[in-house]
C-alpha positions as CSV (number, residue, x, y, z in Angstrom):
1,X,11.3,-14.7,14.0
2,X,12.9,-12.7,11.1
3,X,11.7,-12.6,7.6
4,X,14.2,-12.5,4.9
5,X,14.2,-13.6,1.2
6,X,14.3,-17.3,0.6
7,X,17.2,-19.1,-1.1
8,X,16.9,-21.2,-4.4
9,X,18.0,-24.6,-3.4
10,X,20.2,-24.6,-6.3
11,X,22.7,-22.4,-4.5
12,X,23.5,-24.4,-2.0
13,X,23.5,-27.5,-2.6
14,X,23.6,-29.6,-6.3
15,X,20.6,-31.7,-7.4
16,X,23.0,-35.4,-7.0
17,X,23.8,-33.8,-3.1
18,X,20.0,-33.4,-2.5
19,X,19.1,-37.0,-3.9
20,X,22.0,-38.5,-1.9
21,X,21.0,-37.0,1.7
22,X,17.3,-38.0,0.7
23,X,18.5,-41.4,0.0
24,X,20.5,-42.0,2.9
25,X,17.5,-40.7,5.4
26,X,15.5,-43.1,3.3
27,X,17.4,-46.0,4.1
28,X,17.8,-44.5,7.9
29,X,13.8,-44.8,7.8
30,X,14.0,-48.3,6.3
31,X,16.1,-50.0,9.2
32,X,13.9,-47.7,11.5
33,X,11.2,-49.4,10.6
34,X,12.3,-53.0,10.0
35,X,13.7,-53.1,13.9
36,X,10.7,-51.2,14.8
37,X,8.1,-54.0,13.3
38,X,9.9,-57.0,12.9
39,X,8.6,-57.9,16.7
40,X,4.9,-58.4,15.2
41,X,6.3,-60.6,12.6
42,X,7.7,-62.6,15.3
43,X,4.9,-62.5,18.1
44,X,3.7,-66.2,17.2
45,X,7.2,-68.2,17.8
46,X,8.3,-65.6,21.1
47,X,4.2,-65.7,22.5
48,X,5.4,-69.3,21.9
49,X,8.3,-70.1,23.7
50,X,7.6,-67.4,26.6
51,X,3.8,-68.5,26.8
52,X,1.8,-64.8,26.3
53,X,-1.7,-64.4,26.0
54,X,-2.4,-61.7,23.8
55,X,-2.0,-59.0,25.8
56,X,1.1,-60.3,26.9
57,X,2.2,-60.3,23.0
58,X,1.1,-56.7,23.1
59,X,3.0,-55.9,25.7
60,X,6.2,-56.6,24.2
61,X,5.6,-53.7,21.9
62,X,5.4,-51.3,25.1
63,X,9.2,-50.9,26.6
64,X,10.5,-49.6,22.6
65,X,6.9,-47.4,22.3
66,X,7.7,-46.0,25.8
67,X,10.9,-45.1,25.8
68,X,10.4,-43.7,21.8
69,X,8.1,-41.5,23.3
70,X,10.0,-40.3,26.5
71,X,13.2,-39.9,24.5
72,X,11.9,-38.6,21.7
73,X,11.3,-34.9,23.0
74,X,14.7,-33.9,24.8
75,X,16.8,-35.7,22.3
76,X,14.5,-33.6,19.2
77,X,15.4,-30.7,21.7
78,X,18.9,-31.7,21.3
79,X,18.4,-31.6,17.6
80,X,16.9,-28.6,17.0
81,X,20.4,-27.2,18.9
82,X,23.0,-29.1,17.6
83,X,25.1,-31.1,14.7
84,X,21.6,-33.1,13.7
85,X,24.8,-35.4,11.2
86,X,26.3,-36.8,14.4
87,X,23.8,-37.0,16.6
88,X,21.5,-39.5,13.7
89,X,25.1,-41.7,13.1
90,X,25.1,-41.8,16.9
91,X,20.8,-42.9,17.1
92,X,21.1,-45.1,14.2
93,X,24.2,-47.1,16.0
94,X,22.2,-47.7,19.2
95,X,19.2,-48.8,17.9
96,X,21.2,-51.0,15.4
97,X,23.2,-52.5,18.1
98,X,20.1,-53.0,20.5
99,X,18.7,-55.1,17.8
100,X,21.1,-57.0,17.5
101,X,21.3,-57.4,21.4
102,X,17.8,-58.6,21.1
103,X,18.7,-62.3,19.2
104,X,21.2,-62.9,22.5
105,X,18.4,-62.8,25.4
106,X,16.6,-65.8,27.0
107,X,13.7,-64.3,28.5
108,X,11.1,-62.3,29.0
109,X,12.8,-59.2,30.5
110,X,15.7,-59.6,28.6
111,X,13.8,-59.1,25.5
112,X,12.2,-56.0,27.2
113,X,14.7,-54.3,27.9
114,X,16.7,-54.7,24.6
115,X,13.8,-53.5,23.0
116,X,13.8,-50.4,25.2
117,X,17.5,-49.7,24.0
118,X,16.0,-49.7,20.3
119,X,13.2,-47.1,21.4
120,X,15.9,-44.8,23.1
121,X,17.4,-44.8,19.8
122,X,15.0,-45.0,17.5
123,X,13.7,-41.4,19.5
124,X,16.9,-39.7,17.3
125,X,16.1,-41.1,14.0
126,X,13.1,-39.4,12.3
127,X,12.9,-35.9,13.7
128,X,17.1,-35.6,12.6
129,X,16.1,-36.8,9.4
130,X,12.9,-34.4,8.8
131,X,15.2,-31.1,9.8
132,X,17.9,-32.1,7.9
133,X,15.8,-33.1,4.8
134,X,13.5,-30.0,5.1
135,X,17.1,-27.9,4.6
136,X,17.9,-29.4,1.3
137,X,14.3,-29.3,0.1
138,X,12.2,-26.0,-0.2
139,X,8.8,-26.0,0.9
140,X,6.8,-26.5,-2.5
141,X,9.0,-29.9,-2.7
142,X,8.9,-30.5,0.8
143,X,5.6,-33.3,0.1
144,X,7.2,-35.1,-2.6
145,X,11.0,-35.1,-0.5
146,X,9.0,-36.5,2.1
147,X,7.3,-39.0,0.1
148,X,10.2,-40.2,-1.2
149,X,11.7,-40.4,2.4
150,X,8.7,-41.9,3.9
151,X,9.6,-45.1,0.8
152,X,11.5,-46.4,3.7
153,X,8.1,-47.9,5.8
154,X,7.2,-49.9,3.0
155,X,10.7,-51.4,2.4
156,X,11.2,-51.8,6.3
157,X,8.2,-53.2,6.9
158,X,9.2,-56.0,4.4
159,X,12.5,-56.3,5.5
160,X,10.9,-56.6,9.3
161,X,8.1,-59.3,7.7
162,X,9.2,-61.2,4.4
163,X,13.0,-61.2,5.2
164,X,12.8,-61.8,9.0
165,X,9.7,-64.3,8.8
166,X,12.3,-66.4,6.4
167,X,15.3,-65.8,8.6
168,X,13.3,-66.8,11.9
169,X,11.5,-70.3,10.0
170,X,14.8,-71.4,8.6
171,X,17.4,-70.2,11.7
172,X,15.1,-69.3,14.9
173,X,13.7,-66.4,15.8
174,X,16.6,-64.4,17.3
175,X,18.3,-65.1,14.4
176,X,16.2,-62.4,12.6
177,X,17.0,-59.6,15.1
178,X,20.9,-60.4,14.2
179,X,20.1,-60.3,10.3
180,X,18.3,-56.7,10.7
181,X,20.4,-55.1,13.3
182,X,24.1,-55.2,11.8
183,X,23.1,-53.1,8.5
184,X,22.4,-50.1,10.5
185,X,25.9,-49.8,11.9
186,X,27.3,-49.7,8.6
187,X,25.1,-47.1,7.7
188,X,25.7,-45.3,10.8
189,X,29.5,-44.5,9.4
190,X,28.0,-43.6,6.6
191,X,26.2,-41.0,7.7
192,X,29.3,-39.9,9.1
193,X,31.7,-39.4,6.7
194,X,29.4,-38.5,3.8
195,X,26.6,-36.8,4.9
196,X,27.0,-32.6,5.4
197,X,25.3,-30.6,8.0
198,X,23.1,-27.6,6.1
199,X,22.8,-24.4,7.4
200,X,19.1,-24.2,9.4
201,X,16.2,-22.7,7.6
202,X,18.3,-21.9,4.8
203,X,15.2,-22.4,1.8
204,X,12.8,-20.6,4.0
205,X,11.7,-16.9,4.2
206,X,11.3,-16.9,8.2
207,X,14.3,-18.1,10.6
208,X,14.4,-17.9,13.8
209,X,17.3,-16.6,15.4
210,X,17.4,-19.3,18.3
211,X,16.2,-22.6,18.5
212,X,12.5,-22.7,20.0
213,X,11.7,-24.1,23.2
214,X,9.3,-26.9,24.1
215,X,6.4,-24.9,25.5
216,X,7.2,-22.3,22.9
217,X,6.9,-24.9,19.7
218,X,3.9,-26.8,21.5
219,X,2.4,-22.9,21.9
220,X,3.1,-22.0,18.3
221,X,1.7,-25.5,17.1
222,X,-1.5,-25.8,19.4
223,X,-1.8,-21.7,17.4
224,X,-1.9,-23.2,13.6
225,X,-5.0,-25.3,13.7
226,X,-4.4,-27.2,10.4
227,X,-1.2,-28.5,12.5
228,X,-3.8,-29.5,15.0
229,X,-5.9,-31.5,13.2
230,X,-2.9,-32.5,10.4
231,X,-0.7,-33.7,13.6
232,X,-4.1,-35.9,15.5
233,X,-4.8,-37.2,11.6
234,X,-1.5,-38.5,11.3
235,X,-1.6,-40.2,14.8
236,X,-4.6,-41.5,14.0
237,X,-3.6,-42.7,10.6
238,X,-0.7,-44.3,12.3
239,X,-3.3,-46.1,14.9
240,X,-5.8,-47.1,12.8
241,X,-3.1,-48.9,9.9
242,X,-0.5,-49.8,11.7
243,X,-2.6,-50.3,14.7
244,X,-4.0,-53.0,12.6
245,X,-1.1,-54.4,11.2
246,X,0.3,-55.3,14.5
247,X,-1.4,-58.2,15.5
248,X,-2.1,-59.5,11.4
249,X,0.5,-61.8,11.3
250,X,-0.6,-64.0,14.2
251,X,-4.2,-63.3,12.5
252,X,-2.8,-65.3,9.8
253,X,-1.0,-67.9,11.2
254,X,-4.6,-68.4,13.7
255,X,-7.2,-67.6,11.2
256,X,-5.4,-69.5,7.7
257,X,-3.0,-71.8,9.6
258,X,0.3,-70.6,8.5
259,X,4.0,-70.3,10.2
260,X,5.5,-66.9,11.0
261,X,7.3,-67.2,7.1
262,X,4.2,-68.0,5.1
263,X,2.6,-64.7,7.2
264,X,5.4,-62.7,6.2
265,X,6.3,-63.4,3.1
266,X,2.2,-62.9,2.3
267,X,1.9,-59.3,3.7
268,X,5.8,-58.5,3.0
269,X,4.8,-58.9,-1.0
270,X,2.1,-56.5,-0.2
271,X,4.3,-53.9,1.9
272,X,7.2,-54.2,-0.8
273,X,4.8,-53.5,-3.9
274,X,1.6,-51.7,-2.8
275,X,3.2,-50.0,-0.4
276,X,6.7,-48.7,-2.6
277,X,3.6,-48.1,-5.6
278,X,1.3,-46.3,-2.9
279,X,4.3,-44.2,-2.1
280,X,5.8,-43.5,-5.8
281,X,2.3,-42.8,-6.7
282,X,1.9,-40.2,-4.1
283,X,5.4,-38.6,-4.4
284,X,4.3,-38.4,-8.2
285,X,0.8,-37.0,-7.4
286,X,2.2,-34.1,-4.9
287,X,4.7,-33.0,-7.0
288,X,2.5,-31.8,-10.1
289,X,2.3,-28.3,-9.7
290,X,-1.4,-27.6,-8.7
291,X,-0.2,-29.6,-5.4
292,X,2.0,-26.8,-4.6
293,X,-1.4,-25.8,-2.8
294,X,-1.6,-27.6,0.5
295,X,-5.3,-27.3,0.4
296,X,-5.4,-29.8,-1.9
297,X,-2.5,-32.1,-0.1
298,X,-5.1,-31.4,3.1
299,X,-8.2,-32.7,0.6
300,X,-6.0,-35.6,-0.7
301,X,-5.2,-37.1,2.4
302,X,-9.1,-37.4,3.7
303,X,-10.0,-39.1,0.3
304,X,-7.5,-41.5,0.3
305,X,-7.8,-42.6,4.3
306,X,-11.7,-42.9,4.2
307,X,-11.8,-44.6,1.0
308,X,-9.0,-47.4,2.9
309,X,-11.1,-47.7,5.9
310,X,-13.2,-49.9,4.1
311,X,-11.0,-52.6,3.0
312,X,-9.4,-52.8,6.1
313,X,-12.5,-53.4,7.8
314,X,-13.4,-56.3,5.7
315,X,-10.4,-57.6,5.0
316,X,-11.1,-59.2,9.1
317,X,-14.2,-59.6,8.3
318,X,-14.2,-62.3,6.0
319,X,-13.3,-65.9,6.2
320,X,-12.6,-66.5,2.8
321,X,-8.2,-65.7,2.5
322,X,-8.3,-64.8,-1.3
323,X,-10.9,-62.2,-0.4
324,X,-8.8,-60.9,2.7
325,X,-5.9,-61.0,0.0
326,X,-7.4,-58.6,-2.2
327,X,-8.5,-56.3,1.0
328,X,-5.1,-56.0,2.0
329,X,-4.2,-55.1,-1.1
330,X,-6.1,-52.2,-1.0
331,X,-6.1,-50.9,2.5
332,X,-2.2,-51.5,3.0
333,X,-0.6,-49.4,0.8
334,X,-3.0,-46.5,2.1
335,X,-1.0,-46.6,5.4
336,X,2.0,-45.6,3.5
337,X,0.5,-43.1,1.1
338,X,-0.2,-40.7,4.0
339,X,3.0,-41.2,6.0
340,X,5.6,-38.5,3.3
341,X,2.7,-35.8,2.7
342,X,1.9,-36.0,6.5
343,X,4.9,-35.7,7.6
344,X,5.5,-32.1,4.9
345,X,2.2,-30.8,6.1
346,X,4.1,-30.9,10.1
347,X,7.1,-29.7,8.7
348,X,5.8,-26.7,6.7
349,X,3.1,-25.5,9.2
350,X,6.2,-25.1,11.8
351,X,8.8,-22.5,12.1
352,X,12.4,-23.7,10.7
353,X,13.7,-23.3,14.2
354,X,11.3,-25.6,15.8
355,X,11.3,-27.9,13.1
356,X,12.3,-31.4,15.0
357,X,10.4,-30.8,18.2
358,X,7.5,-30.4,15.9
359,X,8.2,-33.8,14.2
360,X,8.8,-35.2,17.7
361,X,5.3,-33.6,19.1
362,X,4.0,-35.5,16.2
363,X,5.5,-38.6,16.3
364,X,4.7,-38.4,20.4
365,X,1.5,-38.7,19.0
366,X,1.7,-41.6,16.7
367,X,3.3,-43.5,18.5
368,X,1.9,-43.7,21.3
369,X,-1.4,-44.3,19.6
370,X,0.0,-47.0,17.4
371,X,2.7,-48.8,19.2
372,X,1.0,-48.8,23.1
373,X,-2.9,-48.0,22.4
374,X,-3.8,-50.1,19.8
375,X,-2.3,-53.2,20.4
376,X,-2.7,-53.1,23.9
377,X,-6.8,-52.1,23.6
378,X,-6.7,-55.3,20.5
379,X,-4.8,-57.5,23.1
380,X,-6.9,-56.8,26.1
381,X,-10.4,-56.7,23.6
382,X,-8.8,-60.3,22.3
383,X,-8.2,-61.4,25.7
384,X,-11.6,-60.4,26.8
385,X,-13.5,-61.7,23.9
386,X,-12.3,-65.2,24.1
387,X,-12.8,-65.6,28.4
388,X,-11.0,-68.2,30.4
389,X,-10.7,-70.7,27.2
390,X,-7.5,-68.4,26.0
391,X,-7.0,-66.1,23.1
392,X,-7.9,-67.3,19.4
393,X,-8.8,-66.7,15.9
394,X,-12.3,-65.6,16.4
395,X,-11.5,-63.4,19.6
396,X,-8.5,-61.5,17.5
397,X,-10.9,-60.9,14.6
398,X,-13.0,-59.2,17.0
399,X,-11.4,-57.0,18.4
400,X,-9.3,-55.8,14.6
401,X,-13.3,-55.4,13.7
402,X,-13.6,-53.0,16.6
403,X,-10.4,-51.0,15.9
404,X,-10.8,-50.5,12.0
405,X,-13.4,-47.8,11.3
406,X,-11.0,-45.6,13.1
407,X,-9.5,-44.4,9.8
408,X,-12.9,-42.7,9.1
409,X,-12.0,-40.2,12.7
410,X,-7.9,-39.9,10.7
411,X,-10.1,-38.8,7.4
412,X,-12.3,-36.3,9.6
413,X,-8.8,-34.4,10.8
414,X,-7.3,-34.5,7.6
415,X,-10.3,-32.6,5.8
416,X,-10.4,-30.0,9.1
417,X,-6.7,-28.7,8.3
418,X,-7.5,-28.0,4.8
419,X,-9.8,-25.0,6.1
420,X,-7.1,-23.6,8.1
421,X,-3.4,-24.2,6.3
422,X,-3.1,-21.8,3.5
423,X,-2.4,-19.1,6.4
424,X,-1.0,-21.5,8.5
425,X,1.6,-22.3,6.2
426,X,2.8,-18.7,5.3
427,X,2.9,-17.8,9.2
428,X,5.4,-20.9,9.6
429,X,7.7,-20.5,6.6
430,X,6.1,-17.1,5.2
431,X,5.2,-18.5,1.6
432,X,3.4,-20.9,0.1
């Protein structure tokens, strides 16, 4: 890697071309999530008509988590070497069209392999985004770009439970896989007239001179231990929250008696508000100048996570809704809050030439905790609990019980890295 002087982002790009690319990888983030999710909103009416127990329900998630995963390095690989523009429009038109595809089938396999067209695509999405974002955006912004960015889980994730929970009660389930999948076409055109390749590693004062290789980013990565313990508190952020929220909705519609719409609409107020506030919030936070410091971005991220591992352990807890209401609210939008500074830490503790095979390496990791992990261990764990007599309320609650005092191990990682990062960081980028 070279060292040379970094450039002010102010020469090469204007403030309105910055806000516009971060807007448009927002809303790439947004539909990301919405198709990603909007499967869990759904489990009761599919688990339904296809007749799942609940490890059958979790098993649905499995094909798009699998293939994510699998695709997910070459085609970061691929990004890290080529027009990262084209290749998003390209990602964000399969996945788009897959979901689409997914209101058409008629059974069980049909559905699964839909959804495994959506993870293939879904695999070119974020790391494109992240590389591209992290060259219009120098590192001491990098946490509130990301933030910003990382607005589009909260806004997905009601699009993929309030808007499809309505769509699917009023007009069938497959209904809401049409309603979510069209959009992202749209946007995939957009992306491709509007949006303008940067120059990589332009903001930063190390470049490499090639694009790294896998064992070479995975060796330079396993080297920074703050991107250690930053990447493993991310993943298991991502499997303790969202781990979580998978299975909620039929906890709702078991537990309190209501349809797929009344579910959604009841956690999509909470993903829309607490979540959009959680993020704001943070974005606001990180960019006040004493969080130009990692250390403290580190510091912020265990406070936040241990403090919303207690909600979410009671919110399954209790029996009484309005209390689990009130839980919600304040373990939910903690599983947003760490997603954008998360997401910086990855991008600033890796060299600019390596940047989307890092993001990928991280996401490998989330992913495969949150999306096959978790709900298969609270599917089986549900399964087990209730025996022969079939999956139900009291079995589900159970096994969410046994899954959330995880974010206390997410905390644990998060307050490791802050030991490590300040040289971390100016290895990878050389500042800080």
């Amino acid at each position: 890697m070279a060292t040379q002087n970094p450039v002010a982002a102010d020469s090469v790009s204007t403030l309105g071309q910055r806000w516009y690319v971060l807007f448009i990888m927002m809303l790439v983030y947004t539909i990301s999530i919405a198709d990603r999710y909007v499967l869990s909103t759904l489990l009761g009416p599919i688990s339904e008509e296809l007749n799942l127990s609940d490890t059958g329900a979790a098993s649905l998630g499995i094909p798009l988590a699998l293939f994510y995963v699998i695709m997910g390095i070459p085609l970061s690989w691929l990004t890290d070497r080529t027009n990262r523009k084209k290749l998003l429009a390209a990602s964000v038109a399969a996945w788009s069209a897959m979901t689409a595809l997914t209101g058409y089938t008629r059974g069980y396999f049909d559905l699964l392999l839909a959804r495994i067209g959506v993870g293939v695509g879904e695999a070119g999405g974020t790391p494109a985004c992240n590389s591209i974002i992290a060259d219009y955006f120098p590192a001491d912004r990098r946490s509130m770009a990301m933030t910003i960015f990382a607005l589009g889980a909260p806004i997905g994730a009601w699009l993929g439970s309030d808007i499809a929970g309505l769509v699917s009660t009023n007009h069938g389930w497959r209904a809401a896989f049409l309603v979510l999948g069209i959009p992202g076409i749209i946007l995939a055109l957009i992306i491709l007239v509007t949006i303008k390749e940067p120059k990589r590693g332009r903001l930063d004062a190390v470049s490499g001179d090639k694009a790294a290789t896998v064992m070479e980013t995975l060796k330079f990565l396993w080297s920074q231990k703050s991107a250690v313990h930053g990447m493993m508190g991310a993943g298991l952020s991502a499997f303790w929250g969202w781990g979580l929220m998978w299975f909620t909705p039929l906890f709702l519609q078991r537990t309190y008696g209501m349809n797929e719409g009344e579910a959604g609409r009841l956690l999509g107020e909470i993903y829309l508000i607490g979540g959009i506030g959680a993020s704001l919030v943070t974005a606001w936070v990180v960019a006040r100048p004493s969080y130009a410091d990692p250390r403290r971005i580190a510091r912020l991220l265990a406070v936040v996570t241990a403090l919303g591992t207690l909600p979410s352990f009671y919110a399954y807890w209790t029996h009484d809704l309005a209390v689990a209401k009130i839980m919600w609210w304040l373990f939910i939008p903690t599983i947003y809050f760490y997603i954008g500074p998360a997401m910086a830490l990855c991008q600033n503790l890796a060299a600019p030439n390596m940047r989307a095979m890092a993001i990928a390496i991280s996401l490998l990791i989330a992913n495969v905790l949150n999306l096959i992990v978790a709900p298969g261990l609270v599917g089986a764990l549900s399964d087990y609990f209730a025996g022969p007599a079939g999956a139900d309320a009291d079995s589900l609650r159970l096994a969410q019980l046994i899954l959330a005092p995880s974010g206390f191990w997410a905390a644990w990682h998060y307050w490791r890295a802050e030991k490590y990062i300040i040289e971390d960081q100016k290895r990878a980028v050389g500042y800080v």
